[in-house]
N, C-alpha and C positions, 0 to 999 in steps of 0.2 A: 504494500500500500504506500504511494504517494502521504507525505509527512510535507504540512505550510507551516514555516515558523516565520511566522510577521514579525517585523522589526527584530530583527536578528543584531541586527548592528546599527548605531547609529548613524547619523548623515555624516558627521565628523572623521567617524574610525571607516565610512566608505571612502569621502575623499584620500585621508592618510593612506589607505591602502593601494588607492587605484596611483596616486604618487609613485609608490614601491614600487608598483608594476613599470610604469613609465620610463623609471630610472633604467632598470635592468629585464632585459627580457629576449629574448629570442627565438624563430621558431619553430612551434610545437612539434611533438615525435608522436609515434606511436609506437606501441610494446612488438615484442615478437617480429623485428625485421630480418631477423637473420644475418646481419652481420654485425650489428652488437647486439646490447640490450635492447636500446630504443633507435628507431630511425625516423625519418622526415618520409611523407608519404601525403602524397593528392588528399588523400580522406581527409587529412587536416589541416585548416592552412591558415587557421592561426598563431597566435606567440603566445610563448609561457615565459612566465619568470617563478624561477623557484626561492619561493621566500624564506629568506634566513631565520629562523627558531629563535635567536638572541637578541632578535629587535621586540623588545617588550611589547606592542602591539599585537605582531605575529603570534608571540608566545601564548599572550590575552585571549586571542580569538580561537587560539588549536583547544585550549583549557575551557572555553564554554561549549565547546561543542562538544568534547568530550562528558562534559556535566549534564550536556542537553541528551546524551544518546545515551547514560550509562555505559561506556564503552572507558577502560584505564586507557589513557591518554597515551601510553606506550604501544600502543595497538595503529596507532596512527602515523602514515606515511604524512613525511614535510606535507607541507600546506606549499600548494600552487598558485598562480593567479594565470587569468589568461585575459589575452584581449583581442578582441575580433574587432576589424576596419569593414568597411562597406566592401561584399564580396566575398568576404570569408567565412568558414563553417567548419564542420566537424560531422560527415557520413555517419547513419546508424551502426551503432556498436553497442557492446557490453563494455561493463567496467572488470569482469572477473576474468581468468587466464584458464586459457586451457591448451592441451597437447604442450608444445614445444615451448610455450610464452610461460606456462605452468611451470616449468622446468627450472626455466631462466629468473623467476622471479619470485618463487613459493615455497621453496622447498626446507625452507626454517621458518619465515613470514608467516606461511598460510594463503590461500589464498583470502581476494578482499572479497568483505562480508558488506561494508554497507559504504554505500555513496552520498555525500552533502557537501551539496552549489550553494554557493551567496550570491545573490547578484548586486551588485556596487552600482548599478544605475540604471535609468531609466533609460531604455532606447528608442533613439525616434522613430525606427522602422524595421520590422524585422529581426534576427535573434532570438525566436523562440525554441523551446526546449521543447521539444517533439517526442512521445512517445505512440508508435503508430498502434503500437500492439494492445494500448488501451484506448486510442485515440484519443489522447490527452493534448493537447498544447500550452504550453506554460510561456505566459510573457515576462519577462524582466520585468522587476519593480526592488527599485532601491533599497537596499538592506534585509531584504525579504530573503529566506533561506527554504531549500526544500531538500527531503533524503528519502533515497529509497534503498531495499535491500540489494545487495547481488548475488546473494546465497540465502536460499531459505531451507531450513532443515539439512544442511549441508551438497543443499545441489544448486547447480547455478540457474538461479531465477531469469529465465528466457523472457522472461513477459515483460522483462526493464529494456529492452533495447531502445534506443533514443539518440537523437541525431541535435547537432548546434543549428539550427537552418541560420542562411546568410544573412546575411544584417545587410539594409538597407540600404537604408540614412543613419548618418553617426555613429558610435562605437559602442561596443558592448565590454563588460569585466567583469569578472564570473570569481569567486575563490572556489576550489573545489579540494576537498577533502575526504581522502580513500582509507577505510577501516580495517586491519586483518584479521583473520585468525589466531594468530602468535604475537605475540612482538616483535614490530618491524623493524630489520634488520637485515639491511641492502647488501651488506660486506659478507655475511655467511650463508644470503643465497649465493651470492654469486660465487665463494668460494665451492658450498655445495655442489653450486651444476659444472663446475672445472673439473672436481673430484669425479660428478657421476660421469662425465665426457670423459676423464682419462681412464675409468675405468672399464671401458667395453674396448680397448686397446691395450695391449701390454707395452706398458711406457717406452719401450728399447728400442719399439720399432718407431718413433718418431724418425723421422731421416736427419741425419745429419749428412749439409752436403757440399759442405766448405769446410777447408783445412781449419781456421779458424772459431768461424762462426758468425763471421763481423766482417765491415770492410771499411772503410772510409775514402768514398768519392768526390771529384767532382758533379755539381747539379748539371746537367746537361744543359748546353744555353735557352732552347727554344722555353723547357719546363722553368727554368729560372727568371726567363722574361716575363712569364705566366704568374710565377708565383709572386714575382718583384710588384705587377700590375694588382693582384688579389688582393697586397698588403698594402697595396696603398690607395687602394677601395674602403678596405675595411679599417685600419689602425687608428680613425676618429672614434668608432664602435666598442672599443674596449670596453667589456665590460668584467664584472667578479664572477669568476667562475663558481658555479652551485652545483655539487651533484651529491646523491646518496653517499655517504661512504669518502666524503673527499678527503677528511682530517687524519683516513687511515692512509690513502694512496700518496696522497700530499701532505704531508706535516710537515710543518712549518710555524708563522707568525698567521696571526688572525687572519690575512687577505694573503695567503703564499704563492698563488697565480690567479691570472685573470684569463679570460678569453676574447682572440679576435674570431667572431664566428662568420665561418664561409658561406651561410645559407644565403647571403645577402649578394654571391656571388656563385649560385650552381652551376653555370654554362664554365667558368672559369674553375671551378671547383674538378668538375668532370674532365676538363681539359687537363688539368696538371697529373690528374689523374693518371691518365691515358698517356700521356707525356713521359711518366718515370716509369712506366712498364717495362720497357725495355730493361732499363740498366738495374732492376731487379730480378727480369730473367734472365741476364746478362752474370749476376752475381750469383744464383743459385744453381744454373744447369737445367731450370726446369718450365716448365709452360704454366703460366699464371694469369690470376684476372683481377681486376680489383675488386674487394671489399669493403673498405674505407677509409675516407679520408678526412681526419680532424679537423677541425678550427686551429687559429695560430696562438698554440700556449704561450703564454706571457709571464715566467716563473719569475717572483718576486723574491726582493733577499731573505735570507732566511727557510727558502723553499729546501725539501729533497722528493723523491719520488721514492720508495718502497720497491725492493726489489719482487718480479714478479715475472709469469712466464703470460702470453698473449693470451687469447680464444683462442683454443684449441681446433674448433669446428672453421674456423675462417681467419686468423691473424697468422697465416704462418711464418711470411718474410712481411718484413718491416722495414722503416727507414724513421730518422729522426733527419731534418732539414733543418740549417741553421740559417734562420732568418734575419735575425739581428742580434746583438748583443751588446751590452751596456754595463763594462766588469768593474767600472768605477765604484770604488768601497768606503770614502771619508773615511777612509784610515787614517791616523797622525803619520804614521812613517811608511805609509805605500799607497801610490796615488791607485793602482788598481787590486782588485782582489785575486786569486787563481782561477785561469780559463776552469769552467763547468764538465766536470768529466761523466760520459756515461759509462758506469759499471755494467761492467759484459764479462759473466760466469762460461767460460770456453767449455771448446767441448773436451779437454782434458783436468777440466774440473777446477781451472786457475781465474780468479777475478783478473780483470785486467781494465786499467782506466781510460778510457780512449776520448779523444777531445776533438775536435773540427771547430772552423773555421766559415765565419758567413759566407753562404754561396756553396759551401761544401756538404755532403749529406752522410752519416753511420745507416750502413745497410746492414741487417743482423736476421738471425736465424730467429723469429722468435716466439717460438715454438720451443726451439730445442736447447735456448740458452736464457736463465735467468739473467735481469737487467732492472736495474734502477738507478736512480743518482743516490747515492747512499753519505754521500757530502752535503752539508748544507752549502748555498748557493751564497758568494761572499758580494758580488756586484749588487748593481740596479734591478738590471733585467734581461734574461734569457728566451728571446722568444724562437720555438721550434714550431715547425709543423709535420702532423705526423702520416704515412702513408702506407696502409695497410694492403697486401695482398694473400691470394687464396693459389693452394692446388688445384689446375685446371684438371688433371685427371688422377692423377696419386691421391691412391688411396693409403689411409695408415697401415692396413694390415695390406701386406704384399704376397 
């Protein structure tokens, strides 16, 4: 059953929020794409911003909902916002996971049990919340909140499927808040599904297929004029990077990277893509495709990275690209800090620190070598971008 909670939030803590969103936000994903957790996909084609837990507002609003559902507040994924321009939407879906998205996302969490939207304002045309299966339509209205199940009696409730329809005239911002089974925790699903993915292989056969493991190139010029044009599309766009799980990947100082994100550039995005193909099948001996390709990390002082091994199912060879870097450290006695080294665990079982230069790219196994920056970062700023590919026909067991 459909649940109306009038005046959920004031007009005040609507404005402050739709703020938040303004500041930081990029766009939205959807679950289950297959080559990470989450990816960019037609169905959706609005923006999210993931709002930060320690802005006391944020923290305010995750704590009445939780009071309002009877649900312990640890059961509750970060609080999102999203915002829809004239044109955009969000195709009928569900909120719960299933087969492969299950996998990727549930397997200590639970899956989600129950869904609650806020809407933060009034829109002038369009933007209603659509559920065909009851034929319901729900319009925006200012701080008004509505929740419904996605599991009832532990099956997933079909009869919730619901769609964003496009908005108009003027803008829509929505807070939405997804409830679990367990306590939600991003870092030992995703450890879980690494674990159940290595285990329908016996670890030995991953290939290894470089002396090393590692290489450290030139960018190829075409892909570098590509990437040179990307950054300086996007590098006003900076924004604080927000994901599940970042304080463990990234630990660091409060804000230890931010993000320059590529969506804002896909035709160039696919291009550079397609552009460093080569000189990654060039490095491993083997025919590949791409799976993905990040936004321009922007590692801030104080940063490291967690040593770790890729997606197993799609990250096998990788590259880190060195886009710019900024080693200056207000030190009293050294005007710079030491170049930023990536730790690369060979295939003979020895760490080793390997470092490049702007313009130059570390191409690595990585699948079959753990890596992280295991140093904190002594400059300004480090920005990489990072470029994922897959086995076009290797398979792990041979």
């Amino acid at each position: 059953m459909i649940k109306y909670f009038e005046n959920f939030l004031t007009e005040q803590e609507c404005e402050s929020l739709i703020k938040l969103i303004d500041s930081n936000h990029t766009r939205s994903s959807v679950v289950g794409a297959g080559t990470e957790l989450t990816g960019v996909s037609e169905v959706r084609t609005s923006s999210t911003s993931n709002l930060d837990a320690s802005i006391d507002l944020v923290n305010t609003v995750h704590k009445r909902i939780s009071e309002k559902l009877g649900i312990q507040m640890d059961k509750g994924e970060s609080l999102q916002g999203q915002l829809y321009i004239p044109g955009q939407f969000f195709k009928p879906h569900t909120d719960y996971f299933e087969k492969e998205s299950y996998d990727k996302h549930c397997l200590s969490s639970g899956n989600r049990t129950y869904t609650f939207m806020i809407y933060l304002n009034d829109v002038e045309e369009g933007g209603e919340t659509n559920f065909p299966s009851l034929n319901l339509s729900i319009k925006p209205k200012k701080g008004m909140a509505v929740g419904w199940p996605d599991m009832v009696e532990g099956k997933p409730a079909t009869e919730y499927l619901h769609e964003g329809s496009p908005v108009t005239t003027g803008k829509k911002y929505i807070i939405t808040s997804w409830w679990r089974e367990n306590t939600w925790n991003n870092v030992e699903d995703t450890r879980l599904y690494n674990e159940l993915i290595s285990s329908s292989f016996n670890q030995t056969t991953i290939p290894k297929l470089t002396p090393k493991g590692y290489k450290v190139v030139k960018v190829p010029t075409k892909a570098w004029e590509l990437i040179q044009k990307a950054y300086n599309e996007v590098k006003d766009k900076e924004m604080e990077e927000q994901f599940p799980g970042k304080d463990y990947f990234i630990p660091g100082n409060k804000i230890s990277s931010t993000i320059l994100p590529l969506d804002y550039t896909p035709e160039l995005r696919n291009q550079i893509h397609q552009e460093l193909l080569p000189i990654h099948e060039e490095f491993c001996g083997e025919e590949l495709e791409p799976s993905y390709l990040y936004g321009i990390r922007s590692y801030k002082r104080g940063a490291k990275l967690t040593e770790h091994t890729d997606r197993m199912e799609t990250h096998h060879i990788a590259s880190t690209v060195v886009v710019d870097k900024d080693l200056r450290c207000g030190c009293q006695h050294k005007d710079l800090a030491d170049d930023w080294s990536l730790d690369i665990q060979t295939h003979d079982g020895e760490w080793n620190k390997v470092t490049a230069e702007i313009g130059e790219m570390i191409i690595y196994e990585s699948i079959a070598c753990q890596h992280g920056r295991l140093q904190p970062f002594g400059g300004t700023n480090y920005k990489g971008l990072f470029a994922h590919y897959q086995f076009k026909n290797r398979q792990y067991k041979e």
